[in-house]
VOGU-3710 file (C-alpha; in Angstrom, 3 decimals, decimal comma):
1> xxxxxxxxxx> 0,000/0,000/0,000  0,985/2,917/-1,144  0,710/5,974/1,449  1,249/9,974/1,301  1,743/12,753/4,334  1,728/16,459/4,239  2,850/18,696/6,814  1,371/22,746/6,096  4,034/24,210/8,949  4,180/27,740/9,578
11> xxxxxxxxxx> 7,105/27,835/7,218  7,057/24,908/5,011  5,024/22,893/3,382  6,382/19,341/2,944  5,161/16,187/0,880  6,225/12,361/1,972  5,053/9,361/-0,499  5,860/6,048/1,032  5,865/2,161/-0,909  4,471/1,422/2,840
21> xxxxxxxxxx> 7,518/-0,641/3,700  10,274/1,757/4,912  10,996/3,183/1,345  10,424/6,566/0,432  9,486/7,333/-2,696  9,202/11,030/-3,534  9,666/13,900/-0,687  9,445/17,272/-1,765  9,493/20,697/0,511  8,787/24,413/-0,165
31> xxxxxxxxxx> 9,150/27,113/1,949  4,980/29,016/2,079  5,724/30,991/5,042  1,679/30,268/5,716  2,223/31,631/8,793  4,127/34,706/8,077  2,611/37,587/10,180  0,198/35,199/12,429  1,794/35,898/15,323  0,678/40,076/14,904
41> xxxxxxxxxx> -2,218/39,637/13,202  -3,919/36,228/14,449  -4,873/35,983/11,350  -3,317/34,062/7,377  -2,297/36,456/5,029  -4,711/35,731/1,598  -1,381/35,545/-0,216  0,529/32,890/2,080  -2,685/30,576/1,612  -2,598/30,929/-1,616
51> xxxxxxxxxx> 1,535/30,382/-1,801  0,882/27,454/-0,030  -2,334/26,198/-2,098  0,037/26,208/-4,768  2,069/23,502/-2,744  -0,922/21,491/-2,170  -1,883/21,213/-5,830  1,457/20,085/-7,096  2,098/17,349/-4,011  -1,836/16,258/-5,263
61> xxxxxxxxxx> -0,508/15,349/-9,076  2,560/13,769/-7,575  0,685/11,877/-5,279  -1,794/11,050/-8,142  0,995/10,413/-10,400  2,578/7,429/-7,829  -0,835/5,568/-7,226  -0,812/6,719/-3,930  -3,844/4,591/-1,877  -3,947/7,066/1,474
71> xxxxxxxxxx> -3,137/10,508/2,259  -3,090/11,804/5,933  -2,924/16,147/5,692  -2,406/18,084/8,943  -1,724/21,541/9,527  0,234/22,539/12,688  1,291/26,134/14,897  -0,331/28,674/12,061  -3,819/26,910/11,656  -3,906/26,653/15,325
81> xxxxxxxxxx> -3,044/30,544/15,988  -5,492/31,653/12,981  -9,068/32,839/13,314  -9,681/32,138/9,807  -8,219/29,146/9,617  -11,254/27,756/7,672  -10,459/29,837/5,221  -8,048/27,790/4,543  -8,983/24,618/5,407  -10,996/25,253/2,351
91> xxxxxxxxxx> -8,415/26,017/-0,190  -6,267/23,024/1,536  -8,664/20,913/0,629  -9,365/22,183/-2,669  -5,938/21,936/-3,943  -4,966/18,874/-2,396  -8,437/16,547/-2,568  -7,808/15,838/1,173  -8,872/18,618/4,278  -5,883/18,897/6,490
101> xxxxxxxxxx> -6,412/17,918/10,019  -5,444/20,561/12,931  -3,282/18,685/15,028  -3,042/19,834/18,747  0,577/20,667/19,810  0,464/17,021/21,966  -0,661/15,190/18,489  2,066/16,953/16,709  4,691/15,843/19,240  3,868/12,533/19,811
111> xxxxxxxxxx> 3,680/11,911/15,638  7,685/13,818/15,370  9,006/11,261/18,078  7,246/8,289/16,141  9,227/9,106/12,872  12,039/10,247/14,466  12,819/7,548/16,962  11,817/4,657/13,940  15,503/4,157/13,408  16,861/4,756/17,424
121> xxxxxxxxxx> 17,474/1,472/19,714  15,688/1,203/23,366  19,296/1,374/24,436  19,841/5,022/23,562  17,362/6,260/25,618  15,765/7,951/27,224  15,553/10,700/24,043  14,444/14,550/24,179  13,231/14,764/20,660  13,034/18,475/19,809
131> xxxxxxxxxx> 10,496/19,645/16,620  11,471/23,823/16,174  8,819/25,015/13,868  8,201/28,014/12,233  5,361/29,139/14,772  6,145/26,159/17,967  8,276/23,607/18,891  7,663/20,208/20,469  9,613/18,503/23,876  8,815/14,947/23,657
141> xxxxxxxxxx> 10,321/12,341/26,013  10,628/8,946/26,212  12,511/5,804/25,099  10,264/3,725/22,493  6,884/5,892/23,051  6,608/9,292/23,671  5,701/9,663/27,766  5,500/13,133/27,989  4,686/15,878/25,384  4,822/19,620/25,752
151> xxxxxxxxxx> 4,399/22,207/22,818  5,577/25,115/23,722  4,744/28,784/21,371  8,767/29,385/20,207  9,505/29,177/16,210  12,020/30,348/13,949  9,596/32,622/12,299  7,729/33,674/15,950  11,152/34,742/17,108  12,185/36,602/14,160
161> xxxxxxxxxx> 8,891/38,391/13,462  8,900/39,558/17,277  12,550/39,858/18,245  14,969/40,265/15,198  14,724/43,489/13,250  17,932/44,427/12,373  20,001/43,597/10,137  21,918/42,037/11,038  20,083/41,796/14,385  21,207/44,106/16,878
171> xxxxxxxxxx> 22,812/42,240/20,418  20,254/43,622/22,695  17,600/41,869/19,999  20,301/38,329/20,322  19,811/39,237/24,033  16,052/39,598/24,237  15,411/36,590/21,674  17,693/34,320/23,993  16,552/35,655/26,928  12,613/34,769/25,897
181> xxxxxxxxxx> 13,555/31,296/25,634  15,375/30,829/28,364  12,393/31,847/29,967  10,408/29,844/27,947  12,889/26,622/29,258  12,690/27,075/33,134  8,673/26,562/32,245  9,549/23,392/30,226  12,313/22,087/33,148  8,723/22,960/35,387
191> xxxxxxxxxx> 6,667/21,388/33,598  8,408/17,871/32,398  10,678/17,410/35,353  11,879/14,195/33,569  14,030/15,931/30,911  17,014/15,747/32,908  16,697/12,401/33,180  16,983/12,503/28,979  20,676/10,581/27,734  19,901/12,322/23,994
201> xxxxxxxxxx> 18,975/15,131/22,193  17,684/14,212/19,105  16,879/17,374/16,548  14,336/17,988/14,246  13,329/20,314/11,116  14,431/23,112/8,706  16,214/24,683/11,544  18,519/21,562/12,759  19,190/20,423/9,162  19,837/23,597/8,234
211> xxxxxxxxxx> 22,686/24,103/10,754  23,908/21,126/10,024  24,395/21,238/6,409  25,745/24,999/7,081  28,504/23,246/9,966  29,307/20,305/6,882  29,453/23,293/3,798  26,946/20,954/1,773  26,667/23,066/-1,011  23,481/20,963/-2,136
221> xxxxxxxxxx> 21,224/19,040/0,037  21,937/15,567/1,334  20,025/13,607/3,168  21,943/10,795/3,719  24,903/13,501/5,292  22,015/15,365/7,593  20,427/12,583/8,696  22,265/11,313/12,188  24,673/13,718/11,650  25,903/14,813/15,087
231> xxxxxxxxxx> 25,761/18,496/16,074  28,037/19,547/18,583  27,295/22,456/21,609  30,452/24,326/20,417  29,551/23,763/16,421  26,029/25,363/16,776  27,042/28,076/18,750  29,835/28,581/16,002  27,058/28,847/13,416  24,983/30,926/15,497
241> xxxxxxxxxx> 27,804/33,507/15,967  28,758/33,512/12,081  24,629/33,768/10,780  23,804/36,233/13,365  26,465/38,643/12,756  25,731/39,293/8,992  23,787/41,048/7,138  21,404/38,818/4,929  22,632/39,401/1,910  26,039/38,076/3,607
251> xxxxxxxxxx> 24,200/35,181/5,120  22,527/33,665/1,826  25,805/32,921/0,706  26,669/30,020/3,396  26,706/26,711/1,626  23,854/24,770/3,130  21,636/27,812/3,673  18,345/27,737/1,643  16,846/31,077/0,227  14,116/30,868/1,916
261> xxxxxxxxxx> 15,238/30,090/5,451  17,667/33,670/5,152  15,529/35,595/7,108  14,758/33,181/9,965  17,374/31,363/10,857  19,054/33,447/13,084  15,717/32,817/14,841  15,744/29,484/14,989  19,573/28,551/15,561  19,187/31,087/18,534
271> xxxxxxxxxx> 16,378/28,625/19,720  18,597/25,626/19,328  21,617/27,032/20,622  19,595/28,078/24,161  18,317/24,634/24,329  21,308/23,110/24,035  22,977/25,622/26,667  19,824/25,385/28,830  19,183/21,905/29,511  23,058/21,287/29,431
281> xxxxxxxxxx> 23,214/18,775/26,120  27,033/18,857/24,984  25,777/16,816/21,112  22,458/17,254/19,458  21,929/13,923/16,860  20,006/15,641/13,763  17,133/13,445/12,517  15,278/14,186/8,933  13,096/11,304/9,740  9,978/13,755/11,725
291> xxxxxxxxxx> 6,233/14,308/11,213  6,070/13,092/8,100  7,282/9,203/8,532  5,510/9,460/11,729  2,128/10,399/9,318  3,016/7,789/7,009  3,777/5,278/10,082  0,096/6,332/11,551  -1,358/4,715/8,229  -0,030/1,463/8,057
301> x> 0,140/1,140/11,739
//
């Protein structure tokens, strides 16, 4: 059986076709930005539903084109922050043939640490699997099932749009943004007491593989290099300290840096970089198996 996932994120909007036995047999991503300017307005733009409609329509032939039997749609932090989400619900489903399903920030967690501990052994555990969106990002713990899920309202485009206006960003913005998540961290320390108890940090999303392919100088995207690559403390902070001090026309020219990700990742390695810092993890093991091979896992399961 042949099965399909898509993820609408607040920044991308990704596509997963499976042969429902491990092999995957198209993935495709492009950056929407559906949720650019959520966060101010608490509301989509018309034009980032459409960008992202656009998405929708071509993952629908390619899905079509493959024979695909199922398709499982969810939408994630932007849906969930929007008053007029149904607005776009609606085109979702018109573009795609399938409505998306709003996924809670627990549902969303819980379906990243099913595709992202697939590969990992019982013996590596316990594992802090960390999702940074564009809009959220997921703490889920546990060693073969997730046992405790917190979403928590920190993404690479949340951070940017309220924090980061300079450019390059100013240090008292650095400050501010890293300050906010600290913050945001004691709550999480609070609130899942068993995260020091975690023996690895395993990374997800455009954020993690993005700093990872920036730390290797991939010029053009590998998977098979990103995936289980190992991110040191002192490597992330080392690409944190090179993005965040230039400008972004500077910045786009990092190999391993996509277009479209110029603008926020400052954002997001700033996230990544306080985690790591925070919670005290010295290695960060970088996983492009997420929410969509969980999705694909949830149909044949």
């Amino acid at each position: 059986m042949r099965v399909a996932a898509v993820d609408c994120g607040t920044n991308s909007t990704r596509l997963l076709v499976s042969d429902g036995q491990g092999r995957a047999l198209d993935r495709r991503m492009q950056i929407t930005r559906l949720g650019e300017g959520v966060d101010r307005a608490g509301r989509l733009d018309p034009a980032a539903v459409e960008r992202t409609a656009v998405a929708l329509a071509e993952y629908r032939r390619a899905a079509e084109d493959l024979s695909v039997d199922r398709l499982r749609a969810v939408a994630t932090s932007a849906a969930r922050d929007a008053a007029n989400r149904d607005d776009f619900f609606a085109a979702a489903e018109a573009a795609l043939g399938t409505r998306p399903e709003l996924l809670s920030g627990e549902e969303e967690g819980r379906l990243s640490f099913l595709g992202a501990t697939a590969e990992l052994g019982p013996s590596g555990g316990p594992y802090l699997v960390v999702d940074i969106g564009g809009g959220s990002t997921e703490f889920v713990l546990g060693t073969t099932a997730a046992e405790a899920v917190l979403s928590v309202d920190l993404g690479c485009v949340r951070i940017t749009e309220r924090y980061l206006h300079g450019d390059p960003p100013r240090p008292e913005e650095l400050s501010q943004a890293i300050s906010v998540v600290h913050a945001w961290l004691d709550d999480v320390q609070r609130d899942m007491p068993g995260v020091a108890g975690a023996r690895r940090l395993v990374g997800l999303a455009g954020t993690v593989a993005t700093v990872a392919a920036v730390e290797q100088g991939l010029h053009h995207y590998d998977r098979d290099r990103v995936h289980h690559f190992v991110l040191t403390r002192h490597a992330v902070q080392d690409v944190f300290r090179t993005l965040a001090t230039e400008t972004r026309a500077d910045r786009a020219h990092n190999p391993g840096l996509e277009p479209g990700r110029v603008d926020v990742i400052v954002g997001g390695t700033a996230i990544l970089v306080t985690i790591m810092r925070h919670l005290g993890f010295d290695e960060c093991l970088v996983s492009e198996s997420d929410i969509l091979d969980g999705l694909v896992a949830s149909q044949l399961g």
